[in-house]
C-alpha positions in Angstrom: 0.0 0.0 0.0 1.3 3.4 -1.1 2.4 5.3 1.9 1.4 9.2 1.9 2.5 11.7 4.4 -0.2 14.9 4.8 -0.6 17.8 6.4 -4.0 18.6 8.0 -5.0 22.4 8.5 -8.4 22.7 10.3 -10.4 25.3 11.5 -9.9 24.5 15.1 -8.5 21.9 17.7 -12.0 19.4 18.0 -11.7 19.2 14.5 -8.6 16.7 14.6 -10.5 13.6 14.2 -11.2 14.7 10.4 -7.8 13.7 9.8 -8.9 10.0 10.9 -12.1 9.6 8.8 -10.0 10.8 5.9 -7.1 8.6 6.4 -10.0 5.7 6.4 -11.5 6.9 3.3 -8.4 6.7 1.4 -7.3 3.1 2.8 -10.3 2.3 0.7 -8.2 3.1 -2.5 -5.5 1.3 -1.5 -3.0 4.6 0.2 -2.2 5.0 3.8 -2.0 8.4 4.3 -0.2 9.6 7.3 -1.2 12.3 8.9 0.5 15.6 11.0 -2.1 17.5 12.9 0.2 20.9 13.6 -0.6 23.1 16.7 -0.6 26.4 15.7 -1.5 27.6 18.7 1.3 27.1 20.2 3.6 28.8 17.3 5.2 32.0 18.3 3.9 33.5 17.1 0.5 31.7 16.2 -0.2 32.1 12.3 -3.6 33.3 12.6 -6.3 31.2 11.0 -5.5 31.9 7.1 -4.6 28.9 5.1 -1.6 30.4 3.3 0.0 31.4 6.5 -0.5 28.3 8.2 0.7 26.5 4.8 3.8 28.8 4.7 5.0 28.8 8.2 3.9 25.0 8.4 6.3 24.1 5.2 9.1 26.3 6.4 9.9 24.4 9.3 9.3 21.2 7.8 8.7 20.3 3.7 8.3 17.0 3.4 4.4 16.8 2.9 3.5 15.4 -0.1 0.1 16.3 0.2 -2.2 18.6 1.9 -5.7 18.2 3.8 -7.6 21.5 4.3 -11.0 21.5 6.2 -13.1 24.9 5.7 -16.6 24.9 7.1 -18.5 26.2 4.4 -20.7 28.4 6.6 -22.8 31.3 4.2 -20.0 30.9 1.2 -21.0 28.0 0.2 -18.9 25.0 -1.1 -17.6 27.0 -4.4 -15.9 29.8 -2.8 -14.6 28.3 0.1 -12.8 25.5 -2.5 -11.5 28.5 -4.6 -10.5 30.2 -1.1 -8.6 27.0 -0.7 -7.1 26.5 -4.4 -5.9 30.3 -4.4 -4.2 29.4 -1.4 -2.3 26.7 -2.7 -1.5 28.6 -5.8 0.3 31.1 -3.7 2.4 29.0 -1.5 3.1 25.7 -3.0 1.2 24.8 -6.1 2.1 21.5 -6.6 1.1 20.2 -3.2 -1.9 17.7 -3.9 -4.9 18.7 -1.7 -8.0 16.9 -0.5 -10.9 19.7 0.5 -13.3 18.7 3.2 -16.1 21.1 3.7 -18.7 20.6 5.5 -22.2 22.4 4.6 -22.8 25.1 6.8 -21.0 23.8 9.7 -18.9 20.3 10.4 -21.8 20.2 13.3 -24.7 19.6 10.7 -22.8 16.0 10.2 -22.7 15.6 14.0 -26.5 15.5 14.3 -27.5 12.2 12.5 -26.5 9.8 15.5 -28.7 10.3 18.6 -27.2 7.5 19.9 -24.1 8.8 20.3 -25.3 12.4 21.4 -27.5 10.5 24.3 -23.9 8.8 25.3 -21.9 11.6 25.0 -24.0 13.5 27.3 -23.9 11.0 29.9 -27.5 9.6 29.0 -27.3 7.2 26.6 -30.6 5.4 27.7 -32.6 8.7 27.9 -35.7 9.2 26.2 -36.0 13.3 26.2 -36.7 14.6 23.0 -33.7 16.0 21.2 -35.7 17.0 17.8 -33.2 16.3 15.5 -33.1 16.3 11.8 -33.1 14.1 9.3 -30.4 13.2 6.7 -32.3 14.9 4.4 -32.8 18.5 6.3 -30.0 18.1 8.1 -27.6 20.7 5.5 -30.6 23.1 5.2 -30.1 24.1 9.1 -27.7 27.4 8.8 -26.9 27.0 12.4 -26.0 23.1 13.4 -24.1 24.3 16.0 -26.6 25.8 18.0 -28.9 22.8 17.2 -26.4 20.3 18.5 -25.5 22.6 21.7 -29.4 22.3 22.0 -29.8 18.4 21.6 -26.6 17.9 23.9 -28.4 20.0 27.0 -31.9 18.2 26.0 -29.9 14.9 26.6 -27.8 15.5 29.2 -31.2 16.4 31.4 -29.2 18.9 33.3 -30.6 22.0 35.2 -29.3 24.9 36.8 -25.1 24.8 37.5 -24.8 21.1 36.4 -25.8 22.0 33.6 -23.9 25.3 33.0 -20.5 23.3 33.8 -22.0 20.9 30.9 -22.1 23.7 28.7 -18.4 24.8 29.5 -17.1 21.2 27.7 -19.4 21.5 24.6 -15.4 21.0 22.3 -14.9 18.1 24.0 -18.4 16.6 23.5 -18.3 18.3 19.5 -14.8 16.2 19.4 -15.7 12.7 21.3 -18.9 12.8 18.7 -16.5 13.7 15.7 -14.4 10.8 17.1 -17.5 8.6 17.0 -18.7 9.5 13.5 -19.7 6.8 11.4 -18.8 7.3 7.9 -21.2 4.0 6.5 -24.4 5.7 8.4 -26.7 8.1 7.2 -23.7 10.4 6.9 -23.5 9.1 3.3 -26.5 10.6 2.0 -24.9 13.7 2.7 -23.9 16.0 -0.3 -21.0 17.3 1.2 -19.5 13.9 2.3 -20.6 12.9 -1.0 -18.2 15.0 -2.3 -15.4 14.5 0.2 -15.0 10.6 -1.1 -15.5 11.5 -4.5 -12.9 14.3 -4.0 -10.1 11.6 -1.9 -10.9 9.2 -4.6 -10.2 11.7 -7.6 -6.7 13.2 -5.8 -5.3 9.6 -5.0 -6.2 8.2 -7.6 -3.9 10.7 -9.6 -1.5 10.1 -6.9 -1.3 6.5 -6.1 1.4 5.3 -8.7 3.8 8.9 -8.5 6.7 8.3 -6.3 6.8 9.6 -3.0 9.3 12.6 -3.0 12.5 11.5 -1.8 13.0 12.8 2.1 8.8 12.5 3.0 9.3 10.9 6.4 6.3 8.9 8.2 6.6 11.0 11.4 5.7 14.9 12.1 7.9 16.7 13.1 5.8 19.9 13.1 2.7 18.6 15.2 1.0 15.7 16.7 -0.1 12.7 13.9 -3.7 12.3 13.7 -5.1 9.0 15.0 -5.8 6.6 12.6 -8.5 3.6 13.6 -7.9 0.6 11.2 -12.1 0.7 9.7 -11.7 1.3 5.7 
C-alpha cells in the first residue's frame, strides 16, 4: 500500500479527528495516508487562521508533505468559494502540493446531528428518552446554524438544570470532538452532499496520486505537530 504523508490544517482543535475519517477513506483506494495535525496555537507567534499562513510557516519548518488536507466549514459561502479560497491558497504558496478539500455544509456540526445514539452517550445519558428534535439526513444541511442545534440536543440529553448544567455547557469541544471521534462514515452520513463530495474528491486526488513516487525525504513521522489518530475501519 502506497504510503502518503499529509498535512492537516483545520479550523480548530475538535476538529482533529477529520484527519482520521479521511485517512479511512483513502485506505479504501488502497493509500495510507499519514497524517501531522500541527498546533498552531502554540507557534510564536501563532499564524492566525488563514490557510496560506498556516501552509507557509507549516512548510518552512518542515517540507516533506506530499500532500495537503484542508477543512473549511462552508458556513454562508458556500462549497464554491470556500474550495476556490482554498485553491488560491495553494497557488500562492506551494502549487504542486496535492490537496484533498473537506467542507462541510454550513458547519462540520450539521454532520454531527445524525446519530442520537451517540449524542444520548456523550452527554452521559445514553438510555434517555428526552426529546432532542433532530433532523433528518435529508434537512439536516438546510439548518444554517447546526451548532446551535447540536448545543441544544446535547443539554436536552444530558437532562441537566441549573449549574450542572452550566459546567455541561463549558465542555461543549470536547463533546463536539468525542462525537466527531464517533462518527460513522457508513451511516446516514453518506447521504450527505458534502461527504458525498469529500470521497468523491479523496478518490479523484489519490487516484492521480497512487502510482507517483513519493518525494524523496517524506518521512512517516511529524515533526511539526501531533499525527492524527488513525483507527484501522476502511
Amino acid at each position: 500500500m502506497k504510503r502518503i504523508r499529509a498535512l492537516l490544517l483545520i479550523d480548530g482543535p475538535s476538529d482533529e479527528p477529520l484527519g482520521r475519517h479521511v485517512a479511512a477513506i483513502a485506505r479504501g483506494h488502497g493509500v495510507a495516508l499519514d497524517i501531522v495535525a500541527p498546533e498552531f496555537d502554540r507557534m510564536d507567534p501563532p499564524p492566525g487562521r488563514a490557510i496560506s499562513a498556516r501552509l507557509t510557516r507549516i512548510l518552512a519548518i518542515d517540507p516533506d508533505f506530499e500532500m495537503v488536507v484542508v477543512h473549511r466549514d462552508a458556513e454562508n459561502q458556500g462549497r464554491d468559494v470556500r474550495l476556490a479560497e482554498i485553491q488560491a491558497a495553494l497557488a500562492d504558496v506551494q502549487p504542486a502540493l496535492p490537496h484533498i478539500p473537506v467542507i462541510p455544509l454550513w458547519m462540520t456540526e450539521a454532520w454531527l446531528l445524525l446519530d442520537e445514539a451517540a449524542i444520548r452517550s456523550v452527554a452521559g445519558r445514553p438510555s434517555g428518552t428526552m426529546a432532542l428534535s433532530l433532523p433528518v439526513a435529508a434537512q439536516v444541511e438546510r439548518d444554517v446554524d447546526p451548532k446551535a442545534t447540536l448545543r441544544q440536543a446535547l443539554r436536552s440529553a444530558s437532562g441537566h438544570r441549573g449549574r450542572r448544567l452550566r459546567k455541561f455547557e463549558r465542555d461543549f469541544s470536547a463533546h463536539r470532538r468525542q462525537l466527531l471521534n464517533r462518527l460513522d462514515r457508513s451511516g446516514p452520513l453518506r447521504e450527505l452532499r458534502a461527504w458525498q463530495e469529500l470521497e468523491s474528491d479523496v478518490a479523484t486526488i489519490l487516484a492521480a496520486v497512487r502510482d507517483v513516487p513519493s518525494q524523496p525525504g517524506a518521512a512517516a513521522s511529524g515533526t511539526a505537530g501531533g499525527t492524527a489518530e488513525q483507527d484501522e475501519a476502511p
